[in-house]
C-alpha positions as CSV (number, residue, x, y, z in Angstrom):
1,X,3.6,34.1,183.0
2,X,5.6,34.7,179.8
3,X,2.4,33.9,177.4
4,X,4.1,35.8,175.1
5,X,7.0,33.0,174.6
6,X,4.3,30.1,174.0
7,X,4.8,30.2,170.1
8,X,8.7,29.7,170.8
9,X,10.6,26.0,170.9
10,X,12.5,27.1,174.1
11,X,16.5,25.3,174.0
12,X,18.7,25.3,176.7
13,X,22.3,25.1,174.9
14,X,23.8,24.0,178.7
15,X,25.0,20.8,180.5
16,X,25.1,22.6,183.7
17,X,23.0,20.7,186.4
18,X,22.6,24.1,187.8
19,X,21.3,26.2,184.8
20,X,18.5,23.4,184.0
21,X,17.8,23.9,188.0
22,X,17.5,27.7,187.6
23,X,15.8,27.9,184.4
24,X,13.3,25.3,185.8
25,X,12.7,27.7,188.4
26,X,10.8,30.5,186.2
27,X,8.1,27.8,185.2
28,X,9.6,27.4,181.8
29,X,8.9,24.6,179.1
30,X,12.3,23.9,178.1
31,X,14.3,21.0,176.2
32,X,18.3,20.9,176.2
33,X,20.3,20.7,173.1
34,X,24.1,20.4,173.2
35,X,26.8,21.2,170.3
36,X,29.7,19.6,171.0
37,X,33.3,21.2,170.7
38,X,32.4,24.7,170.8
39,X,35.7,26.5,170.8
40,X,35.4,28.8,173.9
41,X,38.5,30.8,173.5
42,X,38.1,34.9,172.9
43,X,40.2,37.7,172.0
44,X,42.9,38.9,174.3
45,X,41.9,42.0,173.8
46,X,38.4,41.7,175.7
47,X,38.3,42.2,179.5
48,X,35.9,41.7,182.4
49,X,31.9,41.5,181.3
50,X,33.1,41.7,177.2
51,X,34.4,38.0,177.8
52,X,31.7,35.9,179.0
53,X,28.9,37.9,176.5
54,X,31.4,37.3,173.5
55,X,31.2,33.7,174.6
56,X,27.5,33.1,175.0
57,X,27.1,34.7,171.4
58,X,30.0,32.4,170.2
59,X,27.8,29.4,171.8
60,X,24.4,30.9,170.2
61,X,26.4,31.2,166.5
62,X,27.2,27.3,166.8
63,X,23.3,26.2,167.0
64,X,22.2,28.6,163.9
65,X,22.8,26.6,161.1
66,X,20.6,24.0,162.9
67,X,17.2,26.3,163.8
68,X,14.1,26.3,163.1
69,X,11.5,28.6,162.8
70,X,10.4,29.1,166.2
71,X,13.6,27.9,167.9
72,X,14.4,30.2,170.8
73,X,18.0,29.4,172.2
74,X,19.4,30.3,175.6
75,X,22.8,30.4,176.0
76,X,24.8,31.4,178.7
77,X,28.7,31.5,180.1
78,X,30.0,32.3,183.6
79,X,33.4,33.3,184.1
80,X,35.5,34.4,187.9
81,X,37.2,37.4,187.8
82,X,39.8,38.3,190.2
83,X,42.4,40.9,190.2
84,X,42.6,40.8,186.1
85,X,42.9,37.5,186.0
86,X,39.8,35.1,184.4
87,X,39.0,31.8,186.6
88,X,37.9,29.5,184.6
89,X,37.1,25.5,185.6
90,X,40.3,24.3,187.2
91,X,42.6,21.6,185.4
92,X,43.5,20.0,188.2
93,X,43.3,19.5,192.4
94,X,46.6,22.4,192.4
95,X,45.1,24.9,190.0
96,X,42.1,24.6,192.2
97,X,44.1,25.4,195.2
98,X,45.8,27.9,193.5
99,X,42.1,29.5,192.6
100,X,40.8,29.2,196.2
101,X,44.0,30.9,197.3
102,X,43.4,33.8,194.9
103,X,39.8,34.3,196.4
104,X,40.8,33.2,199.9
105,X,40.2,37.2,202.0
106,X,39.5,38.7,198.4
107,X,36.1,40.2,196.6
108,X,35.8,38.9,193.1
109,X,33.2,39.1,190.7
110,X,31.6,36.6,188.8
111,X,30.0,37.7,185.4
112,X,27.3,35.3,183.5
113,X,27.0,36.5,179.7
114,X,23.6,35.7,178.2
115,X,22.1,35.5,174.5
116,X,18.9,34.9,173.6
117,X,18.8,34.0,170.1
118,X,16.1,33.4,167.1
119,X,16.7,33.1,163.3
120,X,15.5,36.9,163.6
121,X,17.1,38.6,166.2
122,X,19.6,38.1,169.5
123,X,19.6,39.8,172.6
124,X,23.0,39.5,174.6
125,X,23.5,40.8,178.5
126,X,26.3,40.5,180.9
127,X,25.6,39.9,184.7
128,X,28.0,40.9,187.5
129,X,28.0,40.0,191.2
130,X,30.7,40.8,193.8
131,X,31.5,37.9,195.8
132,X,34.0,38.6,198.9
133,X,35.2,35.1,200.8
134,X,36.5,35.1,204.3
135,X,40.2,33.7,204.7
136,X,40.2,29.9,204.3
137,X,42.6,27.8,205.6
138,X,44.9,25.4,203.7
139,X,42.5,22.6,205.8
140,X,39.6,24.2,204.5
141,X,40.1,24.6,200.4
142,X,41.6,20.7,200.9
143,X,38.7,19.7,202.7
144,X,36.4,21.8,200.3
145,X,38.4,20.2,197.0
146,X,38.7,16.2,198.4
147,X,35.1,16.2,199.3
148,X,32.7,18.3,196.6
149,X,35.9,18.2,193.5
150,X,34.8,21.6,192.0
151,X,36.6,21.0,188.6
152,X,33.6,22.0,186.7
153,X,33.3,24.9,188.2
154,X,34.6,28.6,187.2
155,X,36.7,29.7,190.0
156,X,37.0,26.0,191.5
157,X,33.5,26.6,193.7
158,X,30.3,26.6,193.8
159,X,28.4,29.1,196.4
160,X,25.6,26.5,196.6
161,X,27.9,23.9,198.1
162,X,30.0,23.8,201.6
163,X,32.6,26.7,200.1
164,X,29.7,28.7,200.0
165,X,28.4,28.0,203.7
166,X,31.2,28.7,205.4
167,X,33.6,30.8,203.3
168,X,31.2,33.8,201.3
169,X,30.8,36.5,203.5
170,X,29.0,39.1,201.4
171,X,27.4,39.1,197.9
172,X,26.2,42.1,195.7
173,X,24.3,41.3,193.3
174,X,22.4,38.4,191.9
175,X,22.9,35.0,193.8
176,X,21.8,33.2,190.8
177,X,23.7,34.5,188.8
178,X,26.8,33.5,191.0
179,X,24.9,30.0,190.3
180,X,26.0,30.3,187.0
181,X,22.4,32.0,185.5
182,X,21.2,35.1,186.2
183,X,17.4,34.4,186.3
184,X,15.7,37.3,187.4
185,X,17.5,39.4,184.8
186,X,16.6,36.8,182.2
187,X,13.1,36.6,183.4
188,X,12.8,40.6,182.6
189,X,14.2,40.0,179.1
190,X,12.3,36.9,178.1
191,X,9.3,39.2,179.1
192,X,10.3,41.8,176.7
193,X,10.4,39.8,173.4
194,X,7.3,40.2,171.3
């Protein structure tokens, strides 16, 4: 499957553990390059799905300079979003309370933006799944945060961990993408490039 990408040097721009997981997963050949210092911020003038897309684009326009020919970049960003308010990876063990707390009875989404980028073109997507938790007690998100420390995560959880388990009570939409990748949507438009 994907023949068609077997003339492109395939590049994960990601340290997530669980993007090289879910990538690994379509049966790609894949190596993982990382720019450092990548200023992540955006416009305040961008809401919901604009945010994460602007982002992976931002990441793609980092690794330019450096491509070569037949360099194929994948880069992605996922982001929580909740009442307005963008989750990101939590500072500390009270923001993540505070996140949890937000969530805690609540439907979110969480949105992955995507490029896939060449020295001749880029292809850019946005993601959405609706998450809903069950109400979590206090013991719960302390038990959740002391044991699994979700500080990298957007959102300060991870639906593949113990949060997930007991606390996610309905999904719509893709559950990899909630992973942080949205693979089956990637899959599609991987196929698509000639």
């Amino acid at each position: 499957m994907l023949d068609n990408l077997k003339k492109y040097n395939i590049i994960l721009a990601s340290n997530s553990p669980r993007r090289r997981e879910l990538l690994s997963g379509l049966g790609i050949n894949y190596e993982v390059k990382l720019i450092k210092g990548v200023d992540e911020s955006y416009p305040p003038h961008l809401k919901g799905s604009e945010i994460p897309e602007f982002i992976s684009r931002i990441k793609a326009a980092s690794y330019r300079p450096f491509m070569a020919e037949n360099d194929l970049v994948i880069t992605a960003d996922t982001i929580v979003y909740a009442n307005g308010e963008v989750l990101g990876k939590p500072k500390d063990r009270e923001d993540a309370v505070r996140m949890l707390k937000i969530l805690s009875g609540h439907t979110h989404q969480v949105m992955t933006g995507v490029s896939i980028t060449t020295r001749e073109f880029q292809k850019s997507f946005c993601s959405v799944s609706d998450v809903t938790f069950d109400t979590l007690t206090d013991e719960e998100m302390d038990f959740y945060i002391d044991n699994y420390k979700p500080y990298d995560k957007a959102g300060a959880y991870g639906i593949q961990e113990w949060i997930g388990f007991i606390g996610v009570s309905g999904i719509h939409g893709s559950y990899f993408n909630v992973m942080g990748l949205p693979v089956q949507r990637l899959y599609k438009e991987l196929k698509e490039i000639i």
